[in-house]
NUPA-559134 format. One record per residue: residue in one letter; chain; y, z, x of N, C-alpha, C, CB in turn. Coordinates in pm, whole numbers, plus 32768, in hexadecimal, padded with zeros to 4 digits. Glycine has a CB too. Layout:
BEGIN
  resn  chain  n.yy  n.zz  n.xx  ca.yy  ca.zz  ca.xx  c.yy  c.zz  c.xx  cb.yy  cb.zz  cb.xx
     A      A     Y     Z     X      Y      Z      X     Y     Z     X      Y      Z      X
...
//
This chain:
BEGIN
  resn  chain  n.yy  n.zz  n.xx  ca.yy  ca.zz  ca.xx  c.yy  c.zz  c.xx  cb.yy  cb.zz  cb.xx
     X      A  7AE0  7E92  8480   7A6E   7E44   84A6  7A59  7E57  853C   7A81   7DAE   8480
     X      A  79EF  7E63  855A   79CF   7E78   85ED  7980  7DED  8618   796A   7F0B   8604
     X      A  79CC  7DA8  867E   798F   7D58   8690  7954  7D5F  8756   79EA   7CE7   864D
     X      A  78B9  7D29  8742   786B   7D4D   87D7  786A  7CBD  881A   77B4   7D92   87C5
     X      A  7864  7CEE  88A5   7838   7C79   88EF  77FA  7CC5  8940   7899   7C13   892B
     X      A  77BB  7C76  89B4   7757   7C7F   8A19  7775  7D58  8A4C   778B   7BDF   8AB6
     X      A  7803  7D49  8A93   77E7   7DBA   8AB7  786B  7DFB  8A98   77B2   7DC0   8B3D
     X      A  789C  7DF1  8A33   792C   7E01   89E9  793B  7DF8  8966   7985   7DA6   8A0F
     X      A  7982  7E53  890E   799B   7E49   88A6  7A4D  7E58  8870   793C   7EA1   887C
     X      A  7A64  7E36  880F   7AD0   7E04   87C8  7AF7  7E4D  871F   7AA8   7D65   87C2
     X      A  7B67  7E95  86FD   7B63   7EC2   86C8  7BE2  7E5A  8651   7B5C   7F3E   8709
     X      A  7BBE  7E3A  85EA   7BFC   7DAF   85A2  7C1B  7DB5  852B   7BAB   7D40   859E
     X      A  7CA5  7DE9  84F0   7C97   7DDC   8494  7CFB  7D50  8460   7CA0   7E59   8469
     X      A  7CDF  7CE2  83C5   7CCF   7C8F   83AB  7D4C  7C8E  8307   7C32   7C82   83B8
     X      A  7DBA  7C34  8335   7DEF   7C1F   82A7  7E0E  7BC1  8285   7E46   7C55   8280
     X      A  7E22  7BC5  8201   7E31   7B12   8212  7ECB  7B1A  8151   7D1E   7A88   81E4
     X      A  7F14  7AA8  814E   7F54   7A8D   80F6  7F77  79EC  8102   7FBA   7AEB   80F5
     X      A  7F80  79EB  8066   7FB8   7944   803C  8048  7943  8042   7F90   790B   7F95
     X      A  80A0  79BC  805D   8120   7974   8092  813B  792E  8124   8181   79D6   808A
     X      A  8196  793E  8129   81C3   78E6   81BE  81FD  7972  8226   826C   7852   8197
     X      A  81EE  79C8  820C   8233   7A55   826A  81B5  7A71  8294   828A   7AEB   8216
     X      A  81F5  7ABE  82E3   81AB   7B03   82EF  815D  7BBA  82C3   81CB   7ADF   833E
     X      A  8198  7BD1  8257   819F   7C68   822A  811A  7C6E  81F9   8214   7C97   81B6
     X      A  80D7  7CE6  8221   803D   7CED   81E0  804A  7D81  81B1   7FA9   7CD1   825A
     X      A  7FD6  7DA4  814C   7FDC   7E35   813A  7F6B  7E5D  819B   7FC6   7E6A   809B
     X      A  7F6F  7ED6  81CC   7F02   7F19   8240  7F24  7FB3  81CF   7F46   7F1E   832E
     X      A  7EBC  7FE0  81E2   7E8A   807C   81C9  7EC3  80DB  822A   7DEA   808C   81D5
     X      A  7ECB  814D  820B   7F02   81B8   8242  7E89  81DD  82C3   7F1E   8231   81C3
     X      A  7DEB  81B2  8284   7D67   81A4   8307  7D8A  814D  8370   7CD0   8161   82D4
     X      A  7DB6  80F6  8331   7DBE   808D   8398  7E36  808E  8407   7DC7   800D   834B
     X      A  7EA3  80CC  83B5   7F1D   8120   8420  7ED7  8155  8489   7F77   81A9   83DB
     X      A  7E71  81D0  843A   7E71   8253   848C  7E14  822F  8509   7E32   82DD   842F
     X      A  7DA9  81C1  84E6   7D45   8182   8549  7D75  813E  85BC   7CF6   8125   850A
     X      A  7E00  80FE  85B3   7E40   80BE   85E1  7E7E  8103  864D   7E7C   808D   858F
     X      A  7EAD  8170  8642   7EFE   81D6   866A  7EA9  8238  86E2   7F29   8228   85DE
     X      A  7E36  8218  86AE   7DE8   827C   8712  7D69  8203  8769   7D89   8318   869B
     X      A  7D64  81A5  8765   7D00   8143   878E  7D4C  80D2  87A2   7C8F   812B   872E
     X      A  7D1A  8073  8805   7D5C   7FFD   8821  7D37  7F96  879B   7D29   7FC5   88BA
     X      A  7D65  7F4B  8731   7D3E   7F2C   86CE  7DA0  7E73  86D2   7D5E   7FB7   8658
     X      A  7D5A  7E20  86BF   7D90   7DBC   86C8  7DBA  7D7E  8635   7D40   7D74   8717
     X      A  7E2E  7D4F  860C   7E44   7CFF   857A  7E2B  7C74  856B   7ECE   7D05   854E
     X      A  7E00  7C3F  8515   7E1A   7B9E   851C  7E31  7B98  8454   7D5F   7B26   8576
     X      A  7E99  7B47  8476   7EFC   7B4C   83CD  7EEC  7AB2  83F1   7FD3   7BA6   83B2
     X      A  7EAF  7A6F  835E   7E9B   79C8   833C  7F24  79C4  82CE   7DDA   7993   82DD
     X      A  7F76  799F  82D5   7FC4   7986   8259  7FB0  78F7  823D   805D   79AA   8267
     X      A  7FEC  78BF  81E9   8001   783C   8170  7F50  7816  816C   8084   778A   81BA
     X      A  7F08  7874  8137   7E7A   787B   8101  7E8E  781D  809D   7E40   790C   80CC
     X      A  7E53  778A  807B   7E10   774D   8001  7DBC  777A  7FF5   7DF3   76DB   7FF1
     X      A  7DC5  7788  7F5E   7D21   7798   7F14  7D23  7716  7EB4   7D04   7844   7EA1
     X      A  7C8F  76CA  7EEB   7CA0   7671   7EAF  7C4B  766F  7E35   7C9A   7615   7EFB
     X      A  7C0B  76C3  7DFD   7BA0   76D9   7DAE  7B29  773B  7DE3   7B70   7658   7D92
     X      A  7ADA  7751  7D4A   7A76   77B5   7D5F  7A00  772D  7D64   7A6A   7843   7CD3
     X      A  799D  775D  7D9D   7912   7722   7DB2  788E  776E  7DC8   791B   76D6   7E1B
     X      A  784B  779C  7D47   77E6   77E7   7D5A  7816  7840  7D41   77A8   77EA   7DBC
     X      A  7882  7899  7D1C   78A2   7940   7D1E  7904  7938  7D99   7807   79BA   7D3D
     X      A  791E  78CF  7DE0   7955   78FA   7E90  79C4  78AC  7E92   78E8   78CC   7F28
     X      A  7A21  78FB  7EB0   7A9B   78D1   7EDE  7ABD  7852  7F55   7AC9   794A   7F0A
     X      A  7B0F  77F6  7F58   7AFC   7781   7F90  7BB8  77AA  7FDA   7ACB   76E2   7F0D
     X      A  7BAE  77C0  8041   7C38   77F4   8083  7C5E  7762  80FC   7C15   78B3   80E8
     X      A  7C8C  7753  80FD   7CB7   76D7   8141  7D4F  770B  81BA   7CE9   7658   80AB
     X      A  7D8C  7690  820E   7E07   76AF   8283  7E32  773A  8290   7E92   7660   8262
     X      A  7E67  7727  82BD   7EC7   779C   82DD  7F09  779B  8350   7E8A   7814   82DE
     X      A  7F44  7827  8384   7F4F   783A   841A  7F4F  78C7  841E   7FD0   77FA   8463
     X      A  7F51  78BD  84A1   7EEE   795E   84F6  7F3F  7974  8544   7E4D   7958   8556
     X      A  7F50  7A0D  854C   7F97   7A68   8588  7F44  7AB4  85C4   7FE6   7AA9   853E
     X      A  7F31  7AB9  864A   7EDE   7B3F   8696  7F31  7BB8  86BF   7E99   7B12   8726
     X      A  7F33  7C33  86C4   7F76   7C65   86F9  7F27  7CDD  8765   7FCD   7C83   8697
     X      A  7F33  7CD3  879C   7EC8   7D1C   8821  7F0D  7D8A  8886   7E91   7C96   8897
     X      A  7EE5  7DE0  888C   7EE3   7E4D   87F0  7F32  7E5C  879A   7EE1   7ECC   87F8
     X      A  7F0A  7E5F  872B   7F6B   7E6B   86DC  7FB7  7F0D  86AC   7F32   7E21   8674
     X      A  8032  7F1E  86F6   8054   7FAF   86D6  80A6  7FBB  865D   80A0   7FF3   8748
     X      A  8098  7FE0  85D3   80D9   7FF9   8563  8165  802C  8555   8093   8041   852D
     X      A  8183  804C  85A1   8204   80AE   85DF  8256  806A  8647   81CD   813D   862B
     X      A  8246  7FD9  8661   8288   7FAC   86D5  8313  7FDA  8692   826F   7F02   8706
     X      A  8358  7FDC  86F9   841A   7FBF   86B2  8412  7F26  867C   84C2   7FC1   8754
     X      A  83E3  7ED8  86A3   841D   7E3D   86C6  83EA  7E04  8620   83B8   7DD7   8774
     X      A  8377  7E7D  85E6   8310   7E4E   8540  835B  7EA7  8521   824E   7E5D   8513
     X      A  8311  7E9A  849F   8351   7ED1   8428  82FF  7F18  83B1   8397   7E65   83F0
     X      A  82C6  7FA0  83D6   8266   7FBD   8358  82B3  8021  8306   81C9   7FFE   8381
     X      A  827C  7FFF  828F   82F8   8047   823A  825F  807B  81A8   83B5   7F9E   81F3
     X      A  8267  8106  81A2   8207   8134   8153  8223  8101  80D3   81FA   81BF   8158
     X      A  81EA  80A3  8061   81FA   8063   7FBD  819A  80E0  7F88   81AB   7F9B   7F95
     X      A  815D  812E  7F99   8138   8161   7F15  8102  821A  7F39   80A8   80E9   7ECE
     X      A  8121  828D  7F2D   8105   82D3   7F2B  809C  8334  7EDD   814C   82D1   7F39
     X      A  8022  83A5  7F1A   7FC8   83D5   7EA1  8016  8473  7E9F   7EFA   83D2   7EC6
     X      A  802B  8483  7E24   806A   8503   7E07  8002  8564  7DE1   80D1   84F8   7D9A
     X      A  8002  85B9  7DF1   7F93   8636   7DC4  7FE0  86A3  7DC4   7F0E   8657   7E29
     X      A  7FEE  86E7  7D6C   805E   8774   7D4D  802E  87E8  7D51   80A0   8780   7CC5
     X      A  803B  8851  7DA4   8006   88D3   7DAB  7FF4  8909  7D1C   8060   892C   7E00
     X      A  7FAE  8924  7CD7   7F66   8951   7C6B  7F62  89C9  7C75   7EF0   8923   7C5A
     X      A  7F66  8A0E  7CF3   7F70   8AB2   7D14  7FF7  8AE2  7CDC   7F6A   8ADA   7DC4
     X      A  805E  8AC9  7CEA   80CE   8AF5   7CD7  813D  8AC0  7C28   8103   8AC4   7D6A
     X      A  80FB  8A3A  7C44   8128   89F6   7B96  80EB  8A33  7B13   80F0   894E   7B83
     X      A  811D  8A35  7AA7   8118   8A39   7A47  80A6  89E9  79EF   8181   8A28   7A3C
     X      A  8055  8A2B  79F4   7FB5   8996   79A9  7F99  89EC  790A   7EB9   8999   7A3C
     X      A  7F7C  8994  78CD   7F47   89DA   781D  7F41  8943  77DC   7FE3   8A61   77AB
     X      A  7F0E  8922  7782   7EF4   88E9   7702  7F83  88CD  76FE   7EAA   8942   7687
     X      A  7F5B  8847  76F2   8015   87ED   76A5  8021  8807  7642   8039   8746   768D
     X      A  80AB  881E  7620   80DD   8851   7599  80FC  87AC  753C   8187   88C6   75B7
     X      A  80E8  87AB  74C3   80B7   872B   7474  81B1  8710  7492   8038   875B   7375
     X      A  81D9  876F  74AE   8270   87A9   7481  8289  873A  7513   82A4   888D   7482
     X      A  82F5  86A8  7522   82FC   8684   7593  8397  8669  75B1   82A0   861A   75A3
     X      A  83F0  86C0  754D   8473   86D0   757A  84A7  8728  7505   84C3   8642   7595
     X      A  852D  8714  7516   858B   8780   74F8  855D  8777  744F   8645   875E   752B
     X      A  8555  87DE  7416   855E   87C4   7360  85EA  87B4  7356   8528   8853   72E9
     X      A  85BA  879C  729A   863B   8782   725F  86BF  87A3  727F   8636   87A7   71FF
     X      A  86B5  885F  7256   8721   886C   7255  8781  8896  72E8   8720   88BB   71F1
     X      A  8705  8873  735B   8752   8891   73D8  876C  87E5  73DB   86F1   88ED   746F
     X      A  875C  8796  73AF   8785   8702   73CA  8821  8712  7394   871C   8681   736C
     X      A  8835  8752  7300   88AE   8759   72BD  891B  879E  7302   889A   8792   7245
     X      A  8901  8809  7353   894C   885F   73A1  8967  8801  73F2   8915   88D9   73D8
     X      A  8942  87BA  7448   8944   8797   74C0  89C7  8711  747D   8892   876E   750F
     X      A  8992  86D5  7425   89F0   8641   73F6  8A7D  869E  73AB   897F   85BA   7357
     X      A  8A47  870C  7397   8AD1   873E   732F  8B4A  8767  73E1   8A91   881C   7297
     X      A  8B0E  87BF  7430   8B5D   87C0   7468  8B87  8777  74F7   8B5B   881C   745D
     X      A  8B35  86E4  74CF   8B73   8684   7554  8BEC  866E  7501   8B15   85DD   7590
     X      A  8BE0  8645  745B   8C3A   85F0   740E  8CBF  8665  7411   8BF2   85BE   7361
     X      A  8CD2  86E5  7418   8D2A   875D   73E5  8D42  879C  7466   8CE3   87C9   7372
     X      A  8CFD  8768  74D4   8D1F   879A   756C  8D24  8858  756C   8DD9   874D   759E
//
């Protein structure tokens, strides 16, 4: 969020959770924005919701954390990547039509039990 005033602007991004920590999820954008621009945080934790009204969320107390600037990478925080996107070189792998076949047949199942049991 970019936020303006008279002859200055502010670069803001905004999280919020109903626990009592402070841990929020941020995007890998929001790292990288962070990293290259002065970018300020403000984290609301112990969010009530006290009901919907109209379609709209009714968010109530909390408390606020500013952090100015906020650098993702301090030593003193703690970002730790939860979820990775995998994409697999397709150039070099093996691609065709799945075989309906999704493990060992029969009689390599029998081999395999005959000689764990006969070593």
């Amino acid at each position: 969020m970019r936020c303006e005033g008279e002859n200055s602007h502010l670069l803001v991004e905004i999280k919020g959770t109903r626990g009592s920590g402070w841990s929020v999820t941020v995007t890998s954008n929001e790292v990288n924005t962070a990293e290259e621009k002065d970018v300020d945080l403000f984290i609301a934790n112990k969010i009530k919701i006290s009901g919907v009204s109209s379609g709209e969320y009714i968010c109530e107390g909390g408390d606020i954390l500013r952090l100015s600037p906020w650098k993702p990478r301090d030593p003193h925080s703690s970002l730790k990547a939860t979820e990775y996107q995998f994409t697999p070189n397709t150039n070099t792998s093996e691609t065709g039509p799945i075989s309906h076949r999704t493990g060992p047949r029969h009689d390599e199942i029998h081999k395999i039990r005959h000689k764990a049991k006969n070593g």
